[in-house]
C-alpha positions in Angstrom: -22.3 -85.4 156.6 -19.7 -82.7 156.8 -16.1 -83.4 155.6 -13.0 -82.3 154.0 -11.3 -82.7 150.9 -7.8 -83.1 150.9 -5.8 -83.9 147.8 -9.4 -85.6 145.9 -9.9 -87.7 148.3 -13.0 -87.3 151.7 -12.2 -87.4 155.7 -15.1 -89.6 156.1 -15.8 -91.3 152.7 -12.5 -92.3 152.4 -10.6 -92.9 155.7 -13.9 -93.0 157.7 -13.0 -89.9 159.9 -15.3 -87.7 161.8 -14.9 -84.4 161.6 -15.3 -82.1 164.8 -17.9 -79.4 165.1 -16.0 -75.9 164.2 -12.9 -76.3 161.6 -11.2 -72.8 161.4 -10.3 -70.7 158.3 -8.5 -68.0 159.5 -8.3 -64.2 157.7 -5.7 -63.4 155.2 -4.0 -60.3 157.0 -3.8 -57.6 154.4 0.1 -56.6 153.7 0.7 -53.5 154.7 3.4 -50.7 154.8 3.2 -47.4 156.5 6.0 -44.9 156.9 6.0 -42.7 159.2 6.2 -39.0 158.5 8.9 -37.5 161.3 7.6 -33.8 162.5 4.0 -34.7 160.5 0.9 -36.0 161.3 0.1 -39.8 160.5 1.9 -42.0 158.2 2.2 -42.0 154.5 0.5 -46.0 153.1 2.5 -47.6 150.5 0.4 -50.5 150.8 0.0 -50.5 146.7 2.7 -48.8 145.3 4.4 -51.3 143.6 1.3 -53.1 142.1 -1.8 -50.7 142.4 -3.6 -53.4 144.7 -3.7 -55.1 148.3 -1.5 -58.4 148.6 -2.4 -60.4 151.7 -0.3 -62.9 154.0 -1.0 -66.8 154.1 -3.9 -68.1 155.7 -4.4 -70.8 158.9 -7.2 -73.7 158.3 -7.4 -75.9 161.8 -9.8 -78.8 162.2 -9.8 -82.0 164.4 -10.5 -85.5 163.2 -12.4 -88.3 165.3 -11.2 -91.9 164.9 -13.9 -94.5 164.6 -15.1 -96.5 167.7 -12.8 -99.7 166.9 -9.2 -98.7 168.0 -7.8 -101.7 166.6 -8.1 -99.6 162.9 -6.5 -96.1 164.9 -3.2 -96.6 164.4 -3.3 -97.7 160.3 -5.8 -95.2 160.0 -3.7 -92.6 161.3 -0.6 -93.7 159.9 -2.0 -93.3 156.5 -3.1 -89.8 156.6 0.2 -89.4 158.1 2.4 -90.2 154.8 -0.9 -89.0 152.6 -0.9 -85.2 153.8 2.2 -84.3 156.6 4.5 -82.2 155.3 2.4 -81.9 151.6 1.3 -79.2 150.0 -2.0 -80.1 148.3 -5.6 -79.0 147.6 -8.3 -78.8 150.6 -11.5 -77.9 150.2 -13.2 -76.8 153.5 -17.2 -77.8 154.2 -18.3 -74.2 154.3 -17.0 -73.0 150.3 -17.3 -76.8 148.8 -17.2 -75.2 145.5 -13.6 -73.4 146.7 -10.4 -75.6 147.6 -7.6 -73.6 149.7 -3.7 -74.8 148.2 -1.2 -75.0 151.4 1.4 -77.1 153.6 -0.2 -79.3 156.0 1.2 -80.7 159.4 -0.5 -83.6 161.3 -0.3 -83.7 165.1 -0.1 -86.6 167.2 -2.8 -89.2 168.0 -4.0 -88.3 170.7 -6.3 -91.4 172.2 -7.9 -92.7 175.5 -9.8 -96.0 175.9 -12.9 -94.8 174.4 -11.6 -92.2 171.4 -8.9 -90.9 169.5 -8.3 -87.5 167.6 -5.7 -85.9 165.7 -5.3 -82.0 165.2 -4.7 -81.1 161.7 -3.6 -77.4 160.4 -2.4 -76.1 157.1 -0.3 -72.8 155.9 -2.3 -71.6 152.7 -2.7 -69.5 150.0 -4.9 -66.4 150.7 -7.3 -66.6 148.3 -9.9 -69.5 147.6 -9.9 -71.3 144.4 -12.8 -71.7 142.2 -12.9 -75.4 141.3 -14.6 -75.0 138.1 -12.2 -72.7 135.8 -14.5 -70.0 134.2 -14.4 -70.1 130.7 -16.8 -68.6 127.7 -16.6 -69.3 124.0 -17.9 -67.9 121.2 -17.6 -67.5 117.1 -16.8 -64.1 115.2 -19.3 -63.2 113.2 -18.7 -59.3 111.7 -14.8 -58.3 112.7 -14.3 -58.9 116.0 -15.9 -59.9 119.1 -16.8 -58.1 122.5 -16.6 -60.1 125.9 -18.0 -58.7 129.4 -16.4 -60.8 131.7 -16.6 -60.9 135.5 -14.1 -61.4 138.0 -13.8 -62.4 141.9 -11.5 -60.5 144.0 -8.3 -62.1 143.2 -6.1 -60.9 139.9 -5.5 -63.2 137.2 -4.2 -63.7 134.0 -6.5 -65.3 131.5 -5.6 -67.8 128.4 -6.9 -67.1 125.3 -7.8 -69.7 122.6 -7.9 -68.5 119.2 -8.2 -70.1 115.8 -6.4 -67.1 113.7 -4.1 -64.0 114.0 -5.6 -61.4 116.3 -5.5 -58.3 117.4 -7.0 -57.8 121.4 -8.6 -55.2 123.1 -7.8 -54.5 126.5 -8.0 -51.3 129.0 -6.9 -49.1 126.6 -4.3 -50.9 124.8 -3.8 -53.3 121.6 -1.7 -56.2 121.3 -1.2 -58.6 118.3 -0.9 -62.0 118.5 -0.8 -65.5 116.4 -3.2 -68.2 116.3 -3.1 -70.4 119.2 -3.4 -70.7 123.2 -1.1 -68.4 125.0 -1.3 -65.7 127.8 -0.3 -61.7 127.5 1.2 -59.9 130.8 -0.5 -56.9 129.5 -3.7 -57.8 130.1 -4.2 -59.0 134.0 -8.3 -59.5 135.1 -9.6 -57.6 138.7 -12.2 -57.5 140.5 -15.3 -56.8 138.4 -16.4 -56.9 135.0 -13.1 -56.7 132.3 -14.3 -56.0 128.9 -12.2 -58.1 125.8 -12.3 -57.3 122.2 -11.1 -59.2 119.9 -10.8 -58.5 116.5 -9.8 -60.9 114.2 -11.6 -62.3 110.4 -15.3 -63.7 110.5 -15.6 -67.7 111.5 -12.7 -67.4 114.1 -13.6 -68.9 117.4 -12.5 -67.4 120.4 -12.2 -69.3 124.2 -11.2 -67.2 127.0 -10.4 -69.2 130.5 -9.4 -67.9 133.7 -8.6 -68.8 137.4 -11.2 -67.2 139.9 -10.1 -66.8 143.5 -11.7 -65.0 146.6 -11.4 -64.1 150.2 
């Protein structure tokens, strides 16, 4: 049975909606900036100046719902998704990346119903990446001086959070940067897309958990 997840809870499980063949996930248009060049040829892309990568614009998911044979249940039915998700911004998670959920503003349309069936048209404005459900995380315990992660990354940026039992010092692209024991986050040291090797150098016994937000197109 395919369905939608909307805020933890199922279109069918829950409110015992069918959903039509078909729902939409649009493409996240790339944004871009061209100037042109007067009395040249082509345009000079800025696309990346500012941050050395491609942002993107929000994202359109569309799908219809069916109503269940017995209208006497269509209008409670539909006036509870109506307060659960119109207007909201909340977690959906589409049928064809059920390990993904989108995050975006949804707007419910109006029942629209005959003697025999009823439907309602359901879009939402949303983030353009997909979000891994399952935050990716790795662990491990110093044994020497320090400790050397290889850790891949999906397409979208991110900022990992370190957990770490005594002072460090971490490794990262080049750069150093010194840091108490605890959980905490450094602006210096942003994940892309691919493998991001971590070192972390800090006394023998420490242990070390590195967690971070995946995301896709």
């Amino acid at each position: 049975m395919r369905q939608i997840e909307i805020n933890g809870k199922w279109t069918f499980d829950d409110y015992g909606l069918l959903l039509a063949p078909d729902p939409e996930i649009g493409t996240a248009e790339p944004k871009t900036e061209l100037i042109d060049i007067p009395a040249g040829d082509g345009s000079l892309d800025i696309s990346e100046a500012l941050t050395g990568e491609i942002h993107y614009k929000d994202r359109e998911l569309k799908f219809d719902l069916l109503f269940p044979e017995d209208r006497t249940d269509w209008d409670a039915i539909y006036s509870t998704i109506l307060n659960a998700w119109h207007g909201r911004r909340l977690p959906i998670t589409m049928p064809q990346y059920p390990e993904y959920y989108f995050e975006g503003r949804l707007h419910v349309s109006r029942l629209e119903e005959d003697n025999s069936m009823a439907k309602v048209e359901v879009k939402a404005t949303v983030n353009p990446y997909r979000l891994k459900k399952e935050i990716t995380k790795v662990s491990g315990t110093v044994s020497g001086t320090s400790l050397v992660f290889e850790l891949f990354n999906q397409r979208m940026s991110t900022f990992p959070t370190f957990k770490i039992s005594a002072n460090c010092q971490i490794k990262f692209n080049g750069g150093t940067y010194a840091h108490s024991s605890g959980e905490f986050t450094l602006a210096e040291i942003l994940f892309t897309e691919g493998i991001n090797t971590v070192e972390i150098v800090v006394p023998s016994g420490t242990t070390v958990e590195i967690s971070y937000q995946e995301g896709a197109l």
